[in-house]
Biopython code that builds the backbone (N, CA, C, O; Angstrom):
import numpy as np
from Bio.PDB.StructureBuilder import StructureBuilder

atoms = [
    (1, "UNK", "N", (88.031, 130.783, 101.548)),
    (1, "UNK", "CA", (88.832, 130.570, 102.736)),
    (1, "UNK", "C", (90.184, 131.245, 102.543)),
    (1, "UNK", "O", (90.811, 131.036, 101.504)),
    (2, "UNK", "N", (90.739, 132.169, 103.643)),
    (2, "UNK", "CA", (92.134, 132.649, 103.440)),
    (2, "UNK", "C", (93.097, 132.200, 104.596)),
    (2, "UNK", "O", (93.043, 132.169, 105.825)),
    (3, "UNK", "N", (94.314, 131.752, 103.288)),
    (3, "UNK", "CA", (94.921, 130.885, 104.395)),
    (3, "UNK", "C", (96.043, 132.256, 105.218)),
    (3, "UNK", "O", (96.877, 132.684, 104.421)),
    (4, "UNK", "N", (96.079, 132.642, 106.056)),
    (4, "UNK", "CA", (97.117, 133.416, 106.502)),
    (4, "UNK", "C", (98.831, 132.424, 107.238)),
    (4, "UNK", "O", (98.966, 131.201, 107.253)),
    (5, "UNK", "N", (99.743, 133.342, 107.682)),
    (5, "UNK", "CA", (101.285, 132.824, 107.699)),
    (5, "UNK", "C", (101.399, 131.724, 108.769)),
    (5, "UNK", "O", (102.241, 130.827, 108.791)),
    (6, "UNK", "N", (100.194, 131.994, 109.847)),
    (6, "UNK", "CA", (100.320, 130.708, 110.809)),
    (6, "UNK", "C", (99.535, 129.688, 110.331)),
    (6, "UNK", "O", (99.952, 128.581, 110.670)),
    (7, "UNK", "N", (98.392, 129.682, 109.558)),
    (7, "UNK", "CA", (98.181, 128.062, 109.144)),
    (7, "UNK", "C", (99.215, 127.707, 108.041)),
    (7, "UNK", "O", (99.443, 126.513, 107.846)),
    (8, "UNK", "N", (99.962, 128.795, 107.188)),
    (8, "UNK", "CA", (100.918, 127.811, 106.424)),
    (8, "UNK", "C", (101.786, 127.487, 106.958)),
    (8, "UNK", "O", (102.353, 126.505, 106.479)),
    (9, "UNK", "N", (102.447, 128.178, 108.376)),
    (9, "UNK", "CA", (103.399, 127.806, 108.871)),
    (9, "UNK", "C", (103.132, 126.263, 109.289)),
    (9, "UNK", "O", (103.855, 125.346, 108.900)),
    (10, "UNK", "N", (102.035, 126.093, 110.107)),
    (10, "UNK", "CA", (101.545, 124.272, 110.480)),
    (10, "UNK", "C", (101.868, 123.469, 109.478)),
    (10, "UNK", "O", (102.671, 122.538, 109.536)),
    (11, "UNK", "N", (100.991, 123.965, 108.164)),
    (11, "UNK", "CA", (101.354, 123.124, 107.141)),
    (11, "UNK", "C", (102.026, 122.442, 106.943)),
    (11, "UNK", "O", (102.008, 121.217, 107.058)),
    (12, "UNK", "N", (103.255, 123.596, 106.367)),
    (12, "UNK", "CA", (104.413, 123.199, 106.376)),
    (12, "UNK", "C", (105.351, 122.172, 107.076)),
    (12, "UNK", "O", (106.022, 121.230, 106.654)),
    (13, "UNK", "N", (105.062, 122.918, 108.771)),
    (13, "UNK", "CA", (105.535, 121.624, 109.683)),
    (13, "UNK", "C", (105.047, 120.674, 109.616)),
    (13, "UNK", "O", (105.936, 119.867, 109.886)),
    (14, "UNK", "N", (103.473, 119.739, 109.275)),
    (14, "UNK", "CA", (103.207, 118.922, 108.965)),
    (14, "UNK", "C", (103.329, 118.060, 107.851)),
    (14, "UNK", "O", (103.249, 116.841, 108.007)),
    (15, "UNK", "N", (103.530, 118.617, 106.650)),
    (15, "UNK", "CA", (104.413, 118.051, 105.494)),
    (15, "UNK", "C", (105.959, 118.283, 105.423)),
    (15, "UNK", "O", (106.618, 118.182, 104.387)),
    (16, "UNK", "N", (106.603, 118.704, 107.029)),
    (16, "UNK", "CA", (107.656, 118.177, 106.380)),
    (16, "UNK", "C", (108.527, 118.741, 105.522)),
    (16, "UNK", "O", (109.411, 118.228, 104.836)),
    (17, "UNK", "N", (107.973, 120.494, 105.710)),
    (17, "UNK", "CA", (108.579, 121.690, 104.462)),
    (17, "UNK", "C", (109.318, 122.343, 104.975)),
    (17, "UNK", "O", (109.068, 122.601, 106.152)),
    (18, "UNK", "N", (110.422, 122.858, 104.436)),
    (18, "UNK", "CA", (111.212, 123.886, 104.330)),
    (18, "UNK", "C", (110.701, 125.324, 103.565)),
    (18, "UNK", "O", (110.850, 125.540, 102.362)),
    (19, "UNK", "N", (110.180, 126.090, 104.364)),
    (19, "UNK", "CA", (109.512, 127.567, 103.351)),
    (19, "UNK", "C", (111.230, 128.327, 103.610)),
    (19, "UNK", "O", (112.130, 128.133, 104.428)),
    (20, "UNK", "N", (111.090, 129.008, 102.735)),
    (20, "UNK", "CA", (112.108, 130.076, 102.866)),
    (20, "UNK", "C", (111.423, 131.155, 103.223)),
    (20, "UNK", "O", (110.232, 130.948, 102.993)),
    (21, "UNK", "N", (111.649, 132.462, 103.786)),
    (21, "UNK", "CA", (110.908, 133.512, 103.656)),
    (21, "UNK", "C", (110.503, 134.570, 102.709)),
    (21, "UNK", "O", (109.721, 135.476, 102.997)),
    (22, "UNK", "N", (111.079, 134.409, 101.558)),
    (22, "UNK", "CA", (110.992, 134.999, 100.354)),
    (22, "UNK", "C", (109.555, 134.464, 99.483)),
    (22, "UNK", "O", (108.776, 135.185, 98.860)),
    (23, "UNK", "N", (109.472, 132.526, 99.718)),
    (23, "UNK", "CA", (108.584, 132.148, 99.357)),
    (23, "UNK", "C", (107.246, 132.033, 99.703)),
    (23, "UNK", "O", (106.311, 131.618, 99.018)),
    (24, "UNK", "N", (107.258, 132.452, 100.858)),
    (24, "UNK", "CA", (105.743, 132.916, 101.887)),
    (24, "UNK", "C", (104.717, 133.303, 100.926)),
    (24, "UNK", "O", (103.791, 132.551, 100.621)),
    (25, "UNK", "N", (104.835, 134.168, 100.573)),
    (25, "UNK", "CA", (104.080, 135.546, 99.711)),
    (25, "UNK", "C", (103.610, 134.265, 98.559)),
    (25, "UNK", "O", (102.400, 134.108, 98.398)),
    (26, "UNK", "N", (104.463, 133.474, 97.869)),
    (26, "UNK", "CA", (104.202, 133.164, 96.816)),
    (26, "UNK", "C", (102.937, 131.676, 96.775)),
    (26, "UNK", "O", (102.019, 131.405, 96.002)),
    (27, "UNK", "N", (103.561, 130.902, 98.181)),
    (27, "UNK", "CA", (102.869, 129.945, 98.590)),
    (27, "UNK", "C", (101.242, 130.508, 99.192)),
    (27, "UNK", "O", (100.206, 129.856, 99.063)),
    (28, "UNK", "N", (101.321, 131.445, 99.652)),
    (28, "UNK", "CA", (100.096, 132.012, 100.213)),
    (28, "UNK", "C", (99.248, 132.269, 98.781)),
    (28, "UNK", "O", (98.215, 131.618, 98.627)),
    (29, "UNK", "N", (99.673, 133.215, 97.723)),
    (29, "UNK", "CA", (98.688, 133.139, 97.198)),
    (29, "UNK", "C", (98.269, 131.914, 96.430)),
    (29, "UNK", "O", (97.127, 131.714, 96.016)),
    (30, "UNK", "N", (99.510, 130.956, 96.250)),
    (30, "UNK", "CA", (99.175, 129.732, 95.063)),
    (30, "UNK", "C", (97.836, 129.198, 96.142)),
    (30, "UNK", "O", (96.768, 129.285, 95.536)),
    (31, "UNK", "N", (97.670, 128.676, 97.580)),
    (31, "UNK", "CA", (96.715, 128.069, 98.319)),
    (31, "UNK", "C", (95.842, 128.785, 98.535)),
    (31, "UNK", "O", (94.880, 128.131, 98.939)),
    (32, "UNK", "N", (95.549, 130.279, 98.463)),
    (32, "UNK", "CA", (94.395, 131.205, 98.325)),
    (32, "UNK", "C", (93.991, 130.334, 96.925)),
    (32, "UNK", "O", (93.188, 129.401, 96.950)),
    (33, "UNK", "N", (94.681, 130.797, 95.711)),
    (33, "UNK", "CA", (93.889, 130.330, 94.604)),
    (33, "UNK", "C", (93.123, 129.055, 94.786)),
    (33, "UNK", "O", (91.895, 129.068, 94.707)),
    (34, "UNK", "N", (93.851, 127.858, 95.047)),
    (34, "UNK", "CA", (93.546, 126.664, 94.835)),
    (34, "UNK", "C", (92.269, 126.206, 96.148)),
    (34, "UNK", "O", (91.804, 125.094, 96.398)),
    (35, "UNK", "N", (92.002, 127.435, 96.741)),
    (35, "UNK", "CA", (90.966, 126.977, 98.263)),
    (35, "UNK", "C", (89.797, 127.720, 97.309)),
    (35, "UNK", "O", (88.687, 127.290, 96.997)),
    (36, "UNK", "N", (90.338, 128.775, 97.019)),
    (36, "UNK", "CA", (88.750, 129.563, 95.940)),
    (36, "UNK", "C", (88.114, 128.575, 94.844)),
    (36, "UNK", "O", (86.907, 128.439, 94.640)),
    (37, "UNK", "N", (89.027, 127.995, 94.261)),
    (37, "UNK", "CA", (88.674, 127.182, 93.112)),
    (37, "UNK", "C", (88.122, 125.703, 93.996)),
    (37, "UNK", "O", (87.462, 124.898, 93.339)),
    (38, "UNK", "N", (88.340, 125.467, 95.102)),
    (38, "UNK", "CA", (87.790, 124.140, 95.936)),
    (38, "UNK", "C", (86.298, 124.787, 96.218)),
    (38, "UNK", "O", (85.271, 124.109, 96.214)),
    (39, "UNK", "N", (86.334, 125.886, 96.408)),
    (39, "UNK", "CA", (84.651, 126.880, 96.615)),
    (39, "UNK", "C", (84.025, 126.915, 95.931)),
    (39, "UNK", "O", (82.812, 126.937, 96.135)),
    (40, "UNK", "N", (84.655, 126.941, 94.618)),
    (40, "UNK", "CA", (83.517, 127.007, 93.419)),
    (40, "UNK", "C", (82.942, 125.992, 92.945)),
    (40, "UNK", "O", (81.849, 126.090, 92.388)),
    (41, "UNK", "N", (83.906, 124.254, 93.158)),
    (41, "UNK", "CA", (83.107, 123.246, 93.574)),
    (41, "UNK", "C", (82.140, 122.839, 94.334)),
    (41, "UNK", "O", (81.329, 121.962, 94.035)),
    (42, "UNK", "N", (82.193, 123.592, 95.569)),
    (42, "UNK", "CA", (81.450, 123.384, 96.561)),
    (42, "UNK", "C", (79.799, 123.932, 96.438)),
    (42, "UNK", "O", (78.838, 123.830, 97.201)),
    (43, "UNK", "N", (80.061, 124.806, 94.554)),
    (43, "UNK", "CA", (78.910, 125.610, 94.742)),
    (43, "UNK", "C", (77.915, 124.816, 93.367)),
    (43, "UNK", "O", (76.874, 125.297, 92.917)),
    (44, "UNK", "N", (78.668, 123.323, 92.829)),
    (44, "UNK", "CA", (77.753, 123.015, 92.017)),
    (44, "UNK", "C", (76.878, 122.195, 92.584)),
    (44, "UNK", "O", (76.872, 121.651, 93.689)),
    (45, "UNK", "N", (75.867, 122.166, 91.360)),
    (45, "UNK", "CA", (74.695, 121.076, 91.836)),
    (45, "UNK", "C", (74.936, 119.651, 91.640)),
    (45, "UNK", "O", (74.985, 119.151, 90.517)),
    (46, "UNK", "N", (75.101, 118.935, 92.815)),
    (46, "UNK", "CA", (75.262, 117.144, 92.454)),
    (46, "UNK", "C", (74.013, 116.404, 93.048)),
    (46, "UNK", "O", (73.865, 115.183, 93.092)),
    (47, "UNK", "N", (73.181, 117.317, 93.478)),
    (47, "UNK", "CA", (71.803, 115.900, 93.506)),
    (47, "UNK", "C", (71.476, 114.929, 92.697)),
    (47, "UNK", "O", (71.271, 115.168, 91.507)),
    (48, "UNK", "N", (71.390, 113.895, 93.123)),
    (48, "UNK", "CA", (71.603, 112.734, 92.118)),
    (48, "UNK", "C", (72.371, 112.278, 91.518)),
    (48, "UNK", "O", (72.309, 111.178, 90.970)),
    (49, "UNK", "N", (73.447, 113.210, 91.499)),
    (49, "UNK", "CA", (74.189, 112.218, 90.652)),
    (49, "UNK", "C", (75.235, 111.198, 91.447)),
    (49, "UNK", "O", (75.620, 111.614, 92.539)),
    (50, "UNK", "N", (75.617, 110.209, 91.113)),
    (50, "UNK", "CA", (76.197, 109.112, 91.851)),
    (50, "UNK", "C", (77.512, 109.097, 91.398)),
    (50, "UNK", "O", (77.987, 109.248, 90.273)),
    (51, "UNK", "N", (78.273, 108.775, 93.065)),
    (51, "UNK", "CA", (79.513, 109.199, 93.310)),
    (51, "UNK", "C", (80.288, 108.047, 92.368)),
    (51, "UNK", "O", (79.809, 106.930, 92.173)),
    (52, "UNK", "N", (81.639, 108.534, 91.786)),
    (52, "UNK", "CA", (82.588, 107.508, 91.211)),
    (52, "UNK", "C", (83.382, 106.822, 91.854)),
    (52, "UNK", "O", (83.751, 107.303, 92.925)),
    (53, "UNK", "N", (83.909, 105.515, 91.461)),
    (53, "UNK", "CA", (84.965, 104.922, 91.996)),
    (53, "UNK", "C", (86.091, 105.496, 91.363)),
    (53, "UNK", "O", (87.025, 106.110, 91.880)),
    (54, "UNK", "N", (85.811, 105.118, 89.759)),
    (54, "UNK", "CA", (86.611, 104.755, 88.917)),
    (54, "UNK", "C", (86.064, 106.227, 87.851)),
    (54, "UNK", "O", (85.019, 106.868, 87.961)),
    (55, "UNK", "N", (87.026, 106.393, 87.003)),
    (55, "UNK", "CA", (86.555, 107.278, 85.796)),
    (55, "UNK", "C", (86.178, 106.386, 84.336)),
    (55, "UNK", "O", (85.453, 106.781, 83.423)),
    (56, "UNK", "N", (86.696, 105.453, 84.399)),
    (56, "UNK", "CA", (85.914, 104.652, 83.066)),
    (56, "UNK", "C", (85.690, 103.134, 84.069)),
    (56, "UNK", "O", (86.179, 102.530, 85.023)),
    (57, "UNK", "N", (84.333, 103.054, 82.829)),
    (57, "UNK", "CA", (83.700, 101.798, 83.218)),
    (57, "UNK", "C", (84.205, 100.284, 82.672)),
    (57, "UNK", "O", (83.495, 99.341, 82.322)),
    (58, "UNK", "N", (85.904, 100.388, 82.728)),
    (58, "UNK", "CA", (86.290, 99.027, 82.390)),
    (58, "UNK", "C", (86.762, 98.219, 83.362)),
    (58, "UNK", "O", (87.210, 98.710, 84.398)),
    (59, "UNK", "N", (86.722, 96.829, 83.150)),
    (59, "UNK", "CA", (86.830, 95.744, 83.743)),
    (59, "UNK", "C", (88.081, 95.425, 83.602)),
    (59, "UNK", "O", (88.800, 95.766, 82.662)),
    (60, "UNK", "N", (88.472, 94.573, 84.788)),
    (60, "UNK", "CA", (89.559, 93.763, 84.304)),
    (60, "UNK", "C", (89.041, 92.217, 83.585)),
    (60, "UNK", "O", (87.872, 91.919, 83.339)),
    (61, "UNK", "N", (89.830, 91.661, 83.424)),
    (61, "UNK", "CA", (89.595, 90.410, 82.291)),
    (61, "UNK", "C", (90.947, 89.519, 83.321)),
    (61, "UNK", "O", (92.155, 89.757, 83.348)),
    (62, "UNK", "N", (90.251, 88.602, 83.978)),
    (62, "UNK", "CA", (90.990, 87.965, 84.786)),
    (62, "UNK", "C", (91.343, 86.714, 84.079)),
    (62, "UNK", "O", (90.523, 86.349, 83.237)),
    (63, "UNK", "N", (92.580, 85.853, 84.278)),
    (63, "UNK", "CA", (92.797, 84.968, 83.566)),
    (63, "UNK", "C", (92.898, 83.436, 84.626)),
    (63, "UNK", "O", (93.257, 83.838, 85.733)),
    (64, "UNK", "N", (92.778, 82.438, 84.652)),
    (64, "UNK", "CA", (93.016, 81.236, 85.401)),
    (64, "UNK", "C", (94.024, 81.609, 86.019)),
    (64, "UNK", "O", (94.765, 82.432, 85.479)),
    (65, "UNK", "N", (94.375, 81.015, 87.544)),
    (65, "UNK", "CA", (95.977, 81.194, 87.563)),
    (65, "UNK", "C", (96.335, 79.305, 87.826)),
    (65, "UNK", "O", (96.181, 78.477, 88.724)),
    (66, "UNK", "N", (96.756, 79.340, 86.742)),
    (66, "UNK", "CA", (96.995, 77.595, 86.653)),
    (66, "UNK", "C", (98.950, 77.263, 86.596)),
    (66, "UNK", "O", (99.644, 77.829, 85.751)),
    (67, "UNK", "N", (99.300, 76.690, 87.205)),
    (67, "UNK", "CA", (100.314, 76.245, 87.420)),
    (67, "UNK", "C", (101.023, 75.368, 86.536)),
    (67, "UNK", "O", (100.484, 74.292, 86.277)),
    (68, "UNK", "N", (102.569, 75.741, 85.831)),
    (68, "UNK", "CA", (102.853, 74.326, 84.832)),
    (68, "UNK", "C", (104.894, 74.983, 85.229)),
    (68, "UNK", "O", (105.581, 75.999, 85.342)),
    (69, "UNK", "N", (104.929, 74.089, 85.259)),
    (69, "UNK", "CA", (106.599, 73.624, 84.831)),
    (69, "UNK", "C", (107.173, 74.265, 83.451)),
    (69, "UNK", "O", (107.311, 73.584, 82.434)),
    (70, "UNK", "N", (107.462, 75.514, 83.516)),
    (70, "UNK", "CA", (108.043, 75.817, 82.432)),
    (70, "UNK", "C", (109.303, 75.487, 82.050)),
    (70, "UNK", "O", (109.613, 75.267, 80.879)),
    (71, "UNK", "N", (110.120, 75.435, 83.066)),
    (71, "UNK", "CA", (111.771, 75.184, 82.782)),
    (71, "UNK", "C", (111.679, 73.784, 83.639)),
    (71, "UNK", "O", (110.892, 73.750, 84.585)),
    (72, "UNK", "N", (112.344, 72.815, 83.374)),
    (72, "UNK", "CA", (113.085, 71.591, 83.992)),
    (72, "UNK", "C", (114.139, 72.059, 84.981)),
    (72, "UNK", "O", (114.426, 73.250, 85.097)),
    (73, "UNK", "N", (114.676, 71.147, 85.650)),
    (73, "UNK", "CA", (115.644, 71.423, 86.613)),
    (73, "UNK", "C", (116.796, 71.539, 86.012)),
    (73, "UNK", "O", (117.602, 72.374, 86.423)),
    (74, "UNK", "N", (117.035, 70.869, 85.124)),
    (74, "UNK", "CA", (118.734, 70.905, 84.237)),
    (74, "UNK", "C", (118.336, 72.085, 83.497)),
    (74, "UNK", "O", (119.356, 72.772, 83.443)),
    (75, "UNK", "N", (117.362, 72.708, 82.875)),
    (75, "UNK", "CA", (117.313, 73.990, 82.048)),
    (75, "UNK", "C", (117.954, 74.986, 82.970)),
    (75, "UNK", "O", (118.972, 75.582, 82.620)),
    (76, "UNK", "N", (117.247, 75.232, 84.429)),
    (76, "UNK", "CA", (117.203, 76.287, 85.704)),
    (76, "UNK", "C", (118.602, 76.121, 85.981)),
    (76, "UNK", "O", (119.263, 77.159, 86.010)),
    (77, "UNK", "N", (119.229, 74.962, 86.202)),
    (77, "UNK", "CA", (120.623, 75.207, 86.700)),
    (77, "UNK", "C", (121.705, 75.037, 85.739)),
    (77, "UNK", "O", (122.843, 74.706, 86.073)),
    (78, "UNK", "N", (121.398, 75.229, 84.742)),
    (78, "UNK", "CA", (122.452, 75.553, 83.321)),
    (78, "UNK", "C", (122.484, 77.233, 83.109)),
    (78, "UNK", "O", (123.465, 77.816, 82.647)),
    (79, "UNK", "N", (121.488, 77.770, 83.443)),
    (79, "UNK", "CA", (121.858, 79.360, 83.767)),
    (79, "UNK", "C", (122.236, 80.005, 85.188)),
    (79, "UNK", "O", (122.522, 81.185, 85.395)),
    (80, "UNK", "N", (122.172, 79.004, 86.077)),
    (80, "UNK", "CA", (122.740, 79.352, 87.484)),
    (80, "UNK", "C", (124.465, 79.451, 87.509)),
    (80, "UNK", "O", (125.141, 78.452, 87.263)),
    (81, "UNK", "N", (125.053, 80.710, 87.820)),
    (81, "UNK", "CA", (125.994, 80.910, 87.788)),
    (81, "UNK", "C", (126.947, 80.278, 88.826)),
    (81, "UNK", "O", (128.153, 80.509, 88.737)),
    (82, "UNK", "N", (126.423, 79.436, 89.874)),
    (82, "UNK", "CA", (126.898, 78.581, 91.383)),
    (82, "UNK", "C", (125.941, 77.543, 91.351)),
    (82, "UNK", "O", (124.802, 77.961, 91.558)),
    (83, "UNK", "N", (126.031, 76.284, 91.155)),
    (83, "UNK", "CA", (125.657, 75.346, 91.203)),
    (83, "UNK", "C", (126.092, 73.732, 91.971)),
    (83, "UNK", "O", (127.161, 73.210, 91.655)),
    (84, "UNK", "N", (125.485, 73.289, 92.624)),
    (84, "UNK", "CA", (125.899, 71.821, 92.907)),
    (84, "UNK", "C", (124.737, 70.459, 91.695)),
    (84, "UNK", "O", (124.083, 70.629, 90.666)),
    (85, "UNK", "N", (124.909, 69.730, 92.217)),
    (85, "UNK", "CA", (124.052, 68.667, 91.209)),
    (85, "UNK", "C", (122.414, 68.800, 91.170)),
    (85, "UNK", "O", (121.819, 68.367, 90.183)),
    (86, "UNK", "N", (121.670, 69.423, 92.292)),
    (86, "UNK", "CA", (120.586, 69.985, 92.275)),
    (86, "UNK", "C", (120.413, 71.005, 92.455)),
    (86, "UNK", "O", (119.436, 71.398, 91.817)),
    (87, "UNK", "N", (120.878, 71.761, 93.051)),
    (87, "UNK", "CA", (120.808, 73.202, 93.557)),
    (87, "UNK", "C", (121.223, 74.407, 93.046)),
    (87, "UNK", "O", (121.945, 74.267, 92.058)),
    (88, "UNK", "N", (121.011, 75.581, 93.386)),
    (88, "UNK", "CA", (121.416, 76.863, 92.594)),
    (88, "UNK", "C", (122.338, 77.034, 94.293)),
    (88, "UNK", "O", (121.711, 76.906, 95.344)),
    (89, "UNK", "N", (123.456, 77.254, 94.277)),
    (89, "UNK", "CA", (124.260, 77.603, 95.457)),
    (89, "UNK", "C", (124.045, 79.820, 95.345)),
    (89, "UNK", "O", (124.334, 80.817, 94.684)),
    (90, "UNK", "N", (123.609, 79.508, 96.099)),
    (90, "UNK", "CA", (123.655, 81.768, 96.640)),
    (90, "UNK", "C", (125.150, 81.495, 97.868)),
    (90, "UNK", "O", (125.707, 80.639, 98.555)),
    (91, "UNK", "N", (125.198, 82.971, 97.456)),
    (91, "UNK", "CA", (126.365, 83.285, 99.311)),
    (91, "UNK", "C", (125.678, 83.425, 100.336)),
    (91, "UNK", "O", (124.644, 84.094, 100.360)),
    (92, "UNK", "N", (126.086, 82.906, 101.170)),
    (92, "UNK", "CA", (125.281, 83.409, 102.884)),
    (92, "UNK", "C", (125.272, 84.520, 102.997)),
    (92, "UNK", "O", (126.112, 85.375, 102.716)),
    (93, "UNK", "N", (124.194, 84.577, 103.471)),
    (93, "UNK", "CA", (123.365, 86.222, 103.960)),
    (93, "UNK", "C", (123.128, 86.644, 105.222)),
    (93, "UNK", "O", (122.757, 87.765, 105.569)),
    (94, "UNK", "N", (123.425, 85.426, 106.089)),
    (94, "UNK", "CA", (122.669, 85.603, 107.204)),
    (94, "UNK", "C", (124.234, 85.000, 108.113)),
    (94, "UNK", "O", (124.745, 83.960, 107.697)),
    (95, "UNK", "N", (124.697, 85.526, 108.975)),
    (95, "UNK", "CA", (126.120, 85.406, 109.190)),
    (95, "UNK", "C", (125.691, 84.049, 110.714)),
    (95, "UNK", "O", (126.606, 83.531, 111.355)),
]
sb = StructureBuilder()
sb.init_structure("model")
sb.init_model(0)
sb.init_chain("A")
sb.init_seg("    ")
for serial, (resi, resn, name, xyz) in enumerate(atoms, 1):
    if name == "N":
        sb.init_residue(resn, " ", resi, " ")
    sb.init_atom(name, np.array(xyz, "f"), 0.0, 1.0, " ", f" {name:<3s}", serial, name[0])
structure = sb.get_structure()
């Protein structure tokens, strides 16, 4: 497939590019290369063989998600830098 100056020009406008005109020449051939080399994929044999998700066949290893009280309330508000007798005091955010 050869890409000529008006489909890179789309391109471009569709991603959102700035080409310079100096770089034309250079972008044209890097996407010539990389459409030839998409061709030469196109020319192996995959009968049978079954498509991937993943490239390795590992699992995750899921763990419980179980709930516990790590810190107490006097631990949590002994590192709170604004505090009342229960609370962590924040600044208003919301005017």
């Amino acid at each position: 497939m050869k890409i000529d100056k008006d489909s890179l020009t789309k391109i471009a406008h569709l991603a959102r590019l700035n080409i310079k005109p100096g770089e034309e020449t250079t972008l044209l051939n890097s996407m010539d290369s990389v459409l030839s080399w998409m061709e030469q994929l196109n020319e192996v044999d995959t009968e049978g063989v079954e498509p991937l998700t993943h490239i390795m066949e590992e699992e995750n290893i899921w763990r419980n998600d179980e709930s516990s009280n790590t810190l107490t309330r006097e631990e949590a508000l002994s590192n709170a830098p604004a505090k009342n007798s229960a609370y962590i005091m924040v600044p208003k955010v919301i005017e």
